[in-house]
C-alpha positions in Angstrom: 0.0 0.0 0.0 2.6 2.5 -0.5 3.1 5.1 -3.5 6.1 4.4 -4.7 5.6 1.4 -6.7 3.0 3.8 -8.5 5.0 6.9 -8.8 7.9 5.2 -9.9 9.3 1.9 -11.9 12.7 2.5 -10.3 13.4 3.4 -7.1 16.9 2.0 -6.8 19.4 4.4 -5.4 21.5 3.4 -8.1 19.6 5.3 -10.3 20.0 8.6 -9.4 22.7 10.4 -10.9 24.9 11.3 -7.6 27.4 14.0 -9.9 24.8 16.7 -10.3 25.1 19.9 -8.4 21.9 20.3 -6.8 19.2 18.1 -6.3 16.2 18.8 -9.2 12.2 17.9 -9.9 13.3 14.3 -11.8 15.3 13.7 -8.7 13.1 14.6 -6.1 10.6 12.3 -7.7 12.7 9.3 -8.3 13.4 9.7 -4.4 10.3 7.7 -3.1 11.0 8.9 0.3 10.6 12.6 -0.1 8.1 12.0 -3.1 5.7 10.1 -0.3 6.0 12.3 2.1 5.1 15.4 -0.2 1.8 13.6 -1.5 0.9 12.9 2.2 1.2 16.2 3.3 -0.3 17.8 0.1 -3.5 14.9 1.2 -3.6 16.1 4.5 -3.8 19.9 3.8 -6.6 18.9 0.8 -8.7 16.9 3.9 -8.8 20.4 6.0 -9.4 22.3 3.5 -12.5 20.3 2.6 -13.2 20.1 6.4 -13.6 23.9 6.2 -15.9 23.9 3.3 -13.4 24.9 1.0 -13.6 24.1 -2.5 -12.2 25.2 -6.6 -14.6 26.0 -9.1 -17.1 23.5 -7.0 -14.4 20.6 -6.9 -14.2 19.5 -3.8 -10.6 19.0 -2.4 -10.6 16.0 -0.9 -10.6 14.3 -4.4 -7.1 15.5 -4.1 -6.4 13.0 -1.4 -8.1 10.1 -3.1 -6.1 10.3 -6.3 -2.7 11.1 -4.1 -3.3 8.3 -1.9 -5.9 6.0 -3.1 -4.6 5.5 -7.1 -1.3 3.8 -5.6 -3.5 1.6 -3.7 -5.5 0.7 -6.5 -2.9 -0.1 -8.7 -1.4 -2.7 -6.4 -4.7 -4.2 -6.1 -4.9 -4.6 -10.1 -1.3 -6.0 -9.8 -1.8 -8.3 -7.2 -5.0 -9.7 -8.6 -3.1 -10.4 -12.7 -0.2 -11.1 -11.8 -0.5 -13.2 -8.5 -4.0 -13.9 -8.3 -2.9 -11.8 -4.7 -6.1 -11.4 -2.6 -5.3 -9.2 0.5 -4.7 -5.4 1.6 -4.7 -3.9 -1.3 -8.0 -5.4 -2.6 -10.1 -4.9 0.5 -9.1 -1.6 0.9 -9.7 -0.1 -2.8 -13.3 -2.1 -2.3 -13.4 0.2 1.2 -12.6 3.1 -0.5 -14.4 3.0 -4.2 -18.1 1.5 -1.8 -17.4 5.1 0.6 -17.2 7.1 -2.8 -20.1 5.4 -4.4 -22.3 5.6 -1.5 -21.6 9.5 -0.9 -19.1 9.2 1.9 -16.3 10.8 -0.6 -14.8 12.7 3.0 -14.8 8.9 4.5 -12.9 7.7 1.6 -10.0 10.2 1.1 -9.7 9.9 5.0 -9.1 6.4 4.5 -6.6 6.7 1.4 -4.9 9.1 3.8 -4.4 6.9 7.2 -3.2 3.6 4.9 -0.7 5.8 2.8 0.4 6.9 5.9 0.4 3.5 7.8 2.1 2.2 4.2 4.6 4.8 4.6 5.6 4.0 8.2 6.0 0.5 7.4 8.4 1.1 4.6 10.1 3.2 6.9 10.3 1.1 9.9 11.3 -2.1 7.6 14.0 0.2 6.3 15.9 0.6 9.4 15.5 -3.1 10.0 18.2 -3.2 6.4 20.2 -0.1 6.9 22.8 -2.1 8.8 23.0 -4.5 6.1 23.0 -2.4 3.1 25.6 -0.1 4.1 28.1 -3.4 3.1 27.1 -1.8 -0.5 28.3 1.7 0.2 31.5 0.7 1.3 32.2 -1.1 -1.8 35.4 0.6 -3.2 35.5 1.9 -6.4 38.9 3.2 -7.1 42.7 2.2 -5.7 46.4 3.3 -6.6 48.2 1.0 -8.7 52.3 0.7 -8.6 53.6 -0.1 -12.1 57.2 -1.1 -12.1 57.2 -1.5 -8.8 60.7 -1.2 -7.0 62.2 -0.2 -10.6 63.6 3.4 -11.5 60.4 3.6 -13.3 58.3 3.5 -10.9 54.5 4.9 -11.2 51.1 5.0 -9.3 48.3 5.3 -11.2 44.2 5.7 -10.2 42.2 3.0 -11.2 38.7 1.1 -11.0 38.4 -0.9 -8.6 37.1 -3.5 -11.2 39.8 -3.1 -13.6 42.5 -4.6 -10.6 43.9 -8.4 -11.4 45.5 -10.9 -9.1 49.0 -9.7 -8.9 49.0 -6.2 -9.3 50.8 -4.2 -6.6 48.7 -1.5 -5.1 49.3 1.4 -2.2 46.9 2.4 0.4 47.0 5.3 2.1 45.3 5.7 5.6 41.6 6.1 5.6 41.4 4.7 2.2 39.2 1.3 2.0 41.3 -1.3 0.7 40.5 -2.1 -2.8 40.7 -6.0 -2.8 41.6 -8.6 -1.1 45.9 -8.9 -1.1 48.9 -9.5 1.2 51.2 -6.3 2.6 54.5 -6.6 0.6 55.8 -3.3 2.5 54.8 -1.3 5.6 52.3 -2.0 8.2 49.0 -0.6 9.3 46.0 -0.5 11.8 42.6 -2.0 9.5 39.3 -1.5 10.7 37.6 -4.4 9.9 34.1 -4.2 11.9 32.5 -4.5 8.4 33.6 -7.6 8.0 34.2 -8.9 11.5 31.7 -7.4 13.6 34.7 -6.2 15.9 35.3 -2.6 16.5 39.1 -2.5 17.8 41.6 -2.4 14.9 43.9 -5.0 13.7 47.5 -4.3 13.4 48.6 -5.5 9.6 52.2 -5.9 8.8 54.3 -7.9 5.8 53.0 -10.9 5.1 49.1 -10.5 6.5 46.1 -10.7 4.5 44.1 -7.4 4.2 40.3 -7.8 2.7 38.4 -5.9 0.8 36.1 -3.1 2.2 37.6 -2.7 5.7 39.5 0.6 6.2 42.7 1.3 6.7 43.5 3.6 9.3 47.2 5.1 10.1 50.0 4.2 8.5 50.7 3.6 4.6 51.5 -0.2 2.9 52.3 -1.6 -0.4 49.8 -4.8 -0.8 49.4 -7.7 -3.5 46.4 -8.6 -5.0 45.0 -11.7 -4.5 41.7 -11.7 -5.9 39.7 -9.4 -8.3 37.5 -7.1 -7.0 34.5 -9.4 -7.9 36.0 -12.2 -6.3 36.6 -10.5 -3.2 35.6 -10.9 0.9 33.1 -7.9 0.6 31.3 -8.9 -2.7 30.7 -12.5 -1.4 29.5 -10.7 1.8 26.8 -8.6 -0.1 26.1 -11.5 -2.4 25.7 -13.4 1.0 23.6 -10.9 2.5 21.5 -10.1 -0.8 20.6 -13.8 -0.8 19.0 -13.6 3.0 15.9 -13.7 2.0 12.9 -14.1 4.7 10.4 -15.4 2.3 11.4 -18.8 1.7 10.6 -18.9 6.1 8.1 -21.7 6.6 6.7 -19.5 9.2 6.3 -16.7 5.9 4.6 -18.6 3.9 2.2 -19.9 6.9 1.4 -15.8 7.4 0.9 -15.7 3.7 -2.2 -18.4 3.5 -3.3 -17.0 6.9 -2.9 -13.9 4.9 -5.6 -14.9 1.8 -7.8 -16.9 4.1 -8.4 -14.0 6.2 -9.1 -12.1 3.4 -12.1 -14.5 2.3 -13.2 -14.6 5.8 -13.4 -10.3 6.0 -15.9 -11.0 2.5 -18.3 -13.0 4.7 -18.1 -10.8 7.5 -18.6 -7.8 5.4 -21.6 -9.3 3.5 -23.3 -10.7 6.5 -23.1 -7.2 8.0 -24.7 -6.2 5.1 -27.5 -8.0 5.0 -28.6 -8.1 9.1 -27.7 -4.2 9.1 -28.7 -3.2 6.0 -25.5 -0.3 6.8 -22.9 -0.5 3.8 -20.9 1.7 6.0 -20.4 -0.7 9.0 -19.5 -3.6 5.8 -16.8 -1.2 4.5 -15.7 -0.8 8.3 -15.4 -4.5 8.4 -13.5 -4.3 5.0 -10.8 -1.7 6.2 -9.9 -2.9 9.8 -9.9 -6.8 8.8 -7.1 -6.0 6.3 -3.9 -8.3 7.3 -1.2 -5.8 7.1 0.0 -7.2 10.0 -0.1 -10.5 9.4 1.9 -10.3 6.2 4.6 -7.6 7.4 5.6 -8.9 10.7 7.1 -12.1 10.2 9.4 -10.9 7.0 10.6 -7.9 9.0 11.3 -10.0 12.7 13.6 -12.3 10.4 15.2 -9.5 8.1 15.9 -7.7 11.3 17.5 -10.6 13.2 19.4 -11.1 10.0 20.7 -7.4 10.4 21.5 -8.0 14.0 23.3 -11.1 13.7 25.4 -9.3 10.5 26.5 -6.1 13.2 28.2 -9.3 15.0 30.1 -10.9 12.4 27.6 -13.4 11.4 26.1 -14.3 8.1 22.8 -15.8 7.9 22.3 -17.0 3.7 18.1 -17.5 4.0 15.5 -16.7 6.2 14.3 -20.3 6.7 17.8 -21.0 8.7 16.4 -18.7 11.4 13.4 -20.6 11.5 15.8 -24.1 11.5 18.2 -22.2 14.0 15.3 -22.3 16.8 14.7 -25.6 16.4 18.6 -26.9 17.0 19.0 -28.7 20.3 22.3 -30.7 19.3 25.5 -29.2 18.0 28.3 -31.1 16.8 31.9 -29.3 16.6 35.3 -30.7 14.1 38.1 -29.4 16.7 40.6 -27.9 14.2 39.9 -24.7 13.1 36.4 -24.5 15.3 37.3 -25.2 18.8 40.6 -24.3 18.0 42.5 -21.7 16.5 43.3 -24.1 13.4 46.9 -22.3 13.1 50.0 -24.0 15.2 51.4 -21.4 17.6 54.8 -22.7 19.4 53.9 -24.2 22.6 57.4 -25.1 23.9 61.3 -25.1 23.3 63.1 -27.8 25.0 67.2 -27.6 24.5 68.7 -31.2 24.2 71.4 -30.3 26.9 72.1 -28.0 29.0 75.1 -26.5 26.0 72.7 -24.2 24.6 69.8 -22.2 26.5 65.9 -22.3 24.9 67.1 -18.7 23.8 69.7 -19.8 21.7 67.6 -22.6 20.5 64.6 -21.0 19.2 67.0 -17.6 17.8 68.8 -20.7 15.5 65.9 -22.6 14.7 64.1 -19.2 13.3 67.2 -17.7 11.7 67.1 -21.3 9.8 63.5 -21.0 9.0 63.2 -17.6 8.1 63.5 -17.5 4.1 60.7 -20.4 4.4 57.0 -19.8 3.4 55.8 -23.3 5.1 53.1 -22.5 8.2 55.0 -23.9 10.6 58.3 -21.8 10.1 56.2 -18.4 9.7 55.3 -19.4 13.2 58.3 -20.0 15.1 59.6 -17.2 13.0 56.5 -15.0 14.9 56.8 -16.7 18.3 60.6 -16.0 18.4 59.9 -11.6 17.4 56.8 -11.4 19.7 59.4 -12.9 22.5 62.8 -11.7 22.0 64.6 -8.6 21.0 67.4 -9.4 19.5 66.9 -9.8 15.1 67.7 -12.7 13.5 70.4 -14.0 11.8 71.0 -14.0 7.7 71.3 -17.8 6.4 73.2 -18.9 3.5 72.6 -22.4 0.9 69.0 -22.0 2.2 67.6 -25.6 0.6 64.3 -27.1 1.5 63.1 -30.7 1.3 59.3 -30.3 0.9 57.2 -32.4 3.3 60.9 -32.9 5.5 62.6 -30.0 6.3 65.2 -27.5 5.5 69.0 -26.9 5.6 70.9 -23.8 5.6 74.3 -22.3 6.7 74.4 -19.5 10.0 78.5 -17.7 10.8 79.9 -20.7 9.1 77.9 -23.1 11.0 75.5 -26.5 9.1 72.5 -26.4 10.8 69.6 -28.8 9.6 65.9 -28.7 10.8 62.7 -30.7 10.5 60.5 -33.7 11.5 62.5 -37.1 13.2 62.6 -39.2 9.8 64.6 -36.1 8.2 67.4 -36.0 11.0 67.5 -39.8 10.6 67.8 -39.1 6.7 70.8 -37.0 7.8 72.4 -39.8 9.9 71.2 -38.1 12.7 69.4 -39.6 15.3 67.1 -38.4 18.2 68.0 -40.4 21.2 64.9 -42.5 23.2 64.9 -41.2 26.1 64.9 -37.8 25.0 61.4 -38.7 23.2 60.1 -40.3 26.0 60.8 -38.1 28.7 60.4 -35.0 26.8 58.3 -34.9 23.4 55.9 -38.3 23.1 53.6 -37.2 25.4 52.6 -33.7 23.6 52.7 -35.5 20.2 50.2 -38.1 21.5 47.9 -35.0 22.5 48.8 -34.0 19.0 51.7 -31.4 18.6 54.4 -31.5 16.0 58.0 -31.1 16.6 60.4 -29.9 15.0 64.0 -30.7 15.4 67.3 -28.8 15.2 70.5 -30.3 14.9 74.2 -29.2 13.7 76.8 -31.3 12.3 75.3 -34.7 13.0 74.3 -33.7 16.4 70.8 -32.9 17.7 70.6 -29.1 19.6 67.2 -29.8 20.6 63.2 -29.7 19.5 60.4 -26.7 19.2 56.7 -27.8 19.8 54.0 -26.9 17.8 50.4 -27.5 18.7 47.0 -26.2 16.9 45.5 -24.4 20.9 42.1 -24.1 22.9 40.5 -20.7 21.7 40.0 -18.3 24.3 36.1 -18.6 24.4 35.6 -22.4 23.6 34.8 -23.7 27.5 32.2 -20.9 27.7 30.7 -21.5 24.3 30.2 -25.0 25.3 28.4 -24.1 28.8 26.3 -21.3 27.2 25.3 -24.2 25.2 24.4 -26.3 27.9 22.4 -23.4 29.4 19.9 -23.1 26.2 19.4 -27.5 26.3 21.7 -28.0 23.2 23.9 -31.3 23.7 27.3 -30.7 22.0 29.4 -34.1 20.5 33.3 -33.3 19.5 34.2 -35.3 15.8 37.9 -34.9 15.1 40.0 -36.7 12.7 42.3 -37.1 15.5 43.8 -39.7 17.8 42.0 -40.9 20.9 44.5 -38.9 23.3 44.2 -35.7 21.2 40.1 -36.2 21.1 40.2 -36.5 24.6 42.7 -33.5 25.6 40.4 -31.4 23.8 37.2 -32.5 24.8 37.7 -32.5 28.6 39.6 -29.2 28.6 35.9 -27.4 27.3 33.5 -29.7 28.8 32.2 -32.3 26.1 31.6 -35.8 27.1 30.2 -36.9 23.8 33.2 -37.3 21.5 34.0 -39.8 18.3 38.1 -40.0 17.3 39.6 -40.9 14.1 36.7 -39.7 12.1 36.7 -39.6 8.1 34.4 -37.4 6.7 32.0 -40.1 5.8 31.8 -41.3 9.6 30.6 -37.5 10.4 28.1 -38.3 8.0 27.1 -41.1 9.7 27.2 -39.4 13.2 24.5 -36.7 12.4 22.4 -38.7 10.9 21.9 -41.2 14.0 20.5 -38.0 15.7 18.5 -36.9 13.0 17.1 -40.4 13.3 16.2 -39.9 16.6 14.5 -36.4 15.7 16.7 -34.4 17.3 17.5 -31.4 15.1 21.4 -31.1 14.4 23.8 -28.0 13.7 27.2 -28.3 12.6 30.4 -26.2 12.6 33.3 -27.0 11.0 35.9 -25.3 8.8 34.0 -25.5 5.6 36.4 -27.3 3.1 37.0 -31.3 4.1 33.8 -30.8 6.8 31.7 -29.5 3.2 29.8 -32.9 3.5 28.9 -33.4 7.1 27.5 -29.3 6.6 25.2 -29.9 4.4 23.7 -33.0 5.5 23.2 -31.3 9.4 20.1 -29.1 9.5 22.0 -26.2 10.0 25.7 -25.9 8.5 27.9 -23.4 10.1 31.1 -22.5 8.8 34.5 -20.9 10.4 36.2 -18.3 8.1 33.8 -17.1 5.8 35.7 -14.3 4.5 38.6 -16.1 2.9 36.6 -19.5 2.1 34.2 -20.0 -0.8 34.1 -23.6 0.1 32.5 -22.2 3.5 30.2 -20.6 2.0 28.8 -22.6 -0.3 28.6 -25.8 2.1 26.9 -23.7 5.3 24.1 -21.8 6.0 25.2 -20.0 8.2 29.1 -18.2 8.2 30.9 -16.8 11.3 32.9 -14.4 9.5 35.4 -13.3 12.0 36.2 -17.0 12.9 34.8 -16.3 16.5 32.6 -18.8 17.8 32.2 -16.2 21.0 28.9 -16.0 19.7 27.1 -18.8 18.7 25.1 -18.5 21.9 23.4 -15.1 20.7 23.1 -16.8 17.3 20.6 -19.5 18.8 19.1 -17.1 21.6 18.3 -14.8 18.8 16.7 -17.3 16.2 14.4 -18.2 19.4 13.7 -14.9 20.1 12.8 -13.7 16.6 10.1 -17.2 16.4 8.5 -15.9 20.0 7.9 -12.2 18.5 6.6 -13.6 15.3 4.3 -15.4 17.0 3.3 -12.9 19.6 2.8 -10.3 16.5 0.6 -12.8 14.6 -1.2 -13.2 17.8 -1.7 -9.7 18.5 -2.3 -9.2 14.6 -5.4 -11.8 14.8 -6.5 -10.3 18.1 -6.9 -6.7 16.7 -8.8 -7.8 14.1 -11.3 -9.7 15.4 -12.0 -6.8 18.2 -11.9 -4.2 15.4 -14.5 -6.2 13.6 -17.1 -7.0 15.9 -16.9 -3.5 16.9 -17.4 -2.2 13.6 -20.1 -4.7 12.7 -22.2 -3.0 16.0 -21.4 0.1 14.5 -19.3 1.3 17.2 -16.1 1.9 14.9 -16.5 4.0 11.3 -14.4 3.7 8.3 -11.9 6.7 9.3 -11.5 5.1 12.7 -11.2 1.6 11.0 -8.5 3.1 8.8 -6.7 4.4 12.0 -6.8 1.1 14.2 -5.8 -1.1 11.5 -2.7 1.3 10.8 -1.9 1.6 14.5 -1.9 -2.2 15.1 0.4 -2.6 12.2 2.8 0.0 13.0 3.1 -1.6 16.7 3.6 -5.2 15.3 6.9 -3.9 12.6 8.3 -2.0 15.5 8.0 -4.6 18.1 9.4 -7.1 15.8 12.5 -4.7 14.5 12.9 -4.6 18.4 15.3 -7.6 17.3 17.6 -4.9 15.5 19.1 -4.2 19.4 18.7 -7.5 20.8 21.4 -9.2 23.2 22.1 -12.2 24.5 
């Protein structure tokens, strides 16, 4: 029941030519805001004037108001009915409205165009706000960046380009408070990036060579030379707003319920209407009936609770792809977790240095052991590389015959010195063996709980071992007992050993773990509950959990941003890899099914008052017009109420 679909056949934003210096009449009208809002007023002023007796050459003003505000109606009727065979608002209304003209109550009828534009308009309004948060992803889509030709040549250039015209391997510069252009790798420099767009989180992350930067997040101090790594159309924001775009609430079960509620109320307000008729013999009191049993309501609540939970779960970092996961999302009362990657950090982080002998100091061992690793790209040297600068002063040391033996380990020589380094069958490789009791006493049990080690030795003799292992996150023992507070069982599957399983499982509170799982036996798994009706999420990384995602109920996915895997597999993705909170994801989806009940309720309740009231004559059409605007208004705003929800 708005205008805008009347006034105009485009009301995209897009369309509106931004470069011109002042605003004029085609753009004023192309802005269904400010076009609405001028036809109201103009209505209302019409509807005094006629109040007052006022007319123009004997045409009475409030004819103004029914063409304003009662065409738009009618043509959404008309469309509705061809295209849709759509029986609801819009038809009883323009019957309300065309029955007050016919018999003589012309003031009744542009008093009733009036209130629904108005109630039309608020809705549109109040639906907006329940987007804004999600549609502003669009607006920070960047359009330009500064490309470096010839980089680190004599000949050396920055240019301005489109953001669509950058490839996978150009070198770009950013500048603070530029958004980054797409998604790359800092070559040079370092930076603070705002990347609450993305992440949800407000504090800044600090960038330097060798992190990924994404597209759309801002960067805020310093200045850094980055490499492309995707092309703008390929990048973290666009998937985000393809993501987002995609949400739709109509596919909801719940929806589509509202919807046949929707047409069989409409049938049911014919009866009432008619019946009126004939026991009254009042047409006003059927045209009553007519306005006030319009489902408005209804229709509007349940597609704005979801959209708005949608846009409150996207202000935290999370990405809901339809509305019907909302509905499945309420419904979840088991939730299965992979352990690498979901309730932990999926990245190896040095967890201990233990020297061989008392000849060198953990110091000197993990300085050597990163000098030596240092030219090497592989995971597990950039992090004993990191561990060794966020702990120690002193720089490293250059190597020289740097040679690595992919899938073994590496060789190199430091002041004259042959160091080697790398897993035990590539010191034995090296005639150099690591003695029993050294692995007994000091590195079996952390590999059986699943750490790596890495060993260092010089000239046939062994200096000692670093220990990698893949850690708890911070917030994984909470998760689990916020879980446990809302009645959702949680089962670990890892494709770990027994000891590792079990580490990890007792340090956040599981009891209900399976080890040495292929992906086909976390198949299996989830569908023993679902064979016990018990309605199962999963969250795993995305890419070898793809299968066990989409046959759960509800598949959620760590790293959205970087993983189109992720995406594709889940339903739902936690973009900023923070499973802090999943709890408010699942409190939320409850909450939004509770207020789309309580607004149908409320809807039904209204109507059936306003109707046996108007059917005793005790409410007119104006007053009809009014209630049935109020009641709709109240039901949109109580169910964007989800906008500010928190668990």
């Amino acid at each position: 029941m708005n205008m805008k679909k009347f006034f105009s056949n485009n009301d995209d934003k897009t369309s509106i030519e931004f470069n011109r210096p002042k605003l004029n009449i085609r753009d004023f009208f192309q802005d269904g805001e400010k076009r609405d809002i001028l036809f109201i007023v103009i209505s209302i002023i019409s509807v005094i004037l006629s109040l007052i007796g006022a007319n123009l050459w004997r045409f009475d003003l409030i004819w103004i108001a029914v063409i304003f505000c009662g065409i738009p109606i009618f043509k959404e009727a008309i469309i509705g009915l061809y295209t849709e065979f759509d029986i609801k608002a819009d038809v009883l209304v323009s019957i309300a409205i065309i029955s007050s003209i016919l018999i003589g109550e012309l003031f009744a009828a542009g008093v009733i165009a009036i209130i629904m534009a108005i109630g039309g308009f608020l809705e549109d309004y109040t639906v907006s706000k329940t987007k804004a948060g999600i549609e502003k992803l669009i607006d920070l889509s960047p359009t330009k960046g500064t490309l470096i030709k010839n980089y680190n040549l004599d000949s050396e250039t920055e240019l301005v380009v489109p953001a669509d015209l950058i490839r996978v391997g150009d070198i770009l510069k950013v500048v603070p408070g530029e958004i980054i252009p797409v998604d790359g790798v800092i070559i040079e420099g370092e930076s603070s990036i705002d990347q609450s767009v993305m992440t949800g989180e407000s504090i800044p992350i600090d960038k330097m060579v060798g992190d990924e930067v994404f597209s759309g997040t801002i960067n805020l101090y310093g200045s850094f030379v980055m490499k492309a790594t995707k092309k703008g159309q390929d990048s973290s924001l666009q998937k985000l707003i393809k993501l987002v775009e995609s949400a739709n609430p109509e596919n909801a079960e719940v929806v589509k319920a509202a919807d046949k509620w929707a047409t069989f109320i409409v049938v049911v307000a014919f009866i009432c209407a008619i019946l009126t008729l004939i026991f009254t013999g009042e047409i006003i009191r059927a045209v009553t009936i007519l306005v006030v049993f319009c489902p408005c309501a209804l229709v509007l609540a349940t597609p704005t609770a979801i959209m708005a939970s949608i846009g409150n779960l996207t202000k935290v970092g999370i990405l809901v792809k339809e509305g019907i996961s909302i509905e499945k999302l309420a419904k979840i009362d088991q939730m299965i977790f992979d352990k690498t990657g979901t309730l932990t950090y999926g990245k190896p982080v040095v967890t201990n240095v233990i020297p061989y002998n008392e000849d060198i100091s953990e110091k000197d061992l993990i300085r050597l052991l990163a000098s030596l690793e240092s030219p090497s790209e592989h995971p597990l040297a950039k992090s004993i590389v990191k561990y060794y600068k966020e702990n120690y002063e002193d720089s490293l040391e250059k190597v020289s015959n740097f040679e690595m033996i992919i899938g073994k380990g590496v060789k190199a020589n430091l002041n004259n010195r042959s160091l080697c380094a790398g897993n035990e069958e590539f010191l034995n490789s090296l005639e150099m063996d690591v003695p029993n009791e050294f692995m007994e006493e000091k590195i079996s049990e952390d590999l059986n709980l699943g750490a790596t080690a890495i060993y260092l030795g010089e000239d046939g003799k062994l200096l000692g071992a670093v220990l990698l292992s893949d850690v708890l996150r911070d917030d994984a023992y909470e998760l689990i007992r916020q879980l446990d507070k809302l009645g959702i069982s949680s089962t670990l599957l890892t494709g770990d050993n027994k000891n590792a399983a079990e580490h990890i499982a007792s340090n956040v509170g599981i009891n209900d773990l399976k080890y040495n799982c292929l992906p086909e036996d976390k198949i299996s798994k989830i569908r023993e509950f679902q064979s016990t009706n018990k309605k199962v999420a999963m969250i795993g990384d995305g890419i070898n959990d793809a299968p066990a995602l989409r046959q759960a109920d509800i598949g959620i996915s760590m790293g959205g941003v970087g993983s189109d895997i992720s995406i594709e597999a889940s339903d739902v993705c936690l973009v900023s890899d923070d499973i802090k909170n999943i709890p408010h994801l699942l409190a939320l989806s409850r909450k939004t099914i509770r207020t789309i009940n309580i607004g149908i309720g409320f809807a039904l309740g209204l109507n059936i008052i306003a109707t046996a009231l108007a059917a005793f004559g005790y409410l007119g059409p104006i007053g009809g017009a009014f209630v049935h605007n109020i009641g709709s208004v109240i039901v949109i705003i109580y169910s964007s109420l989800l906008l500010r929800f928190q668990y």
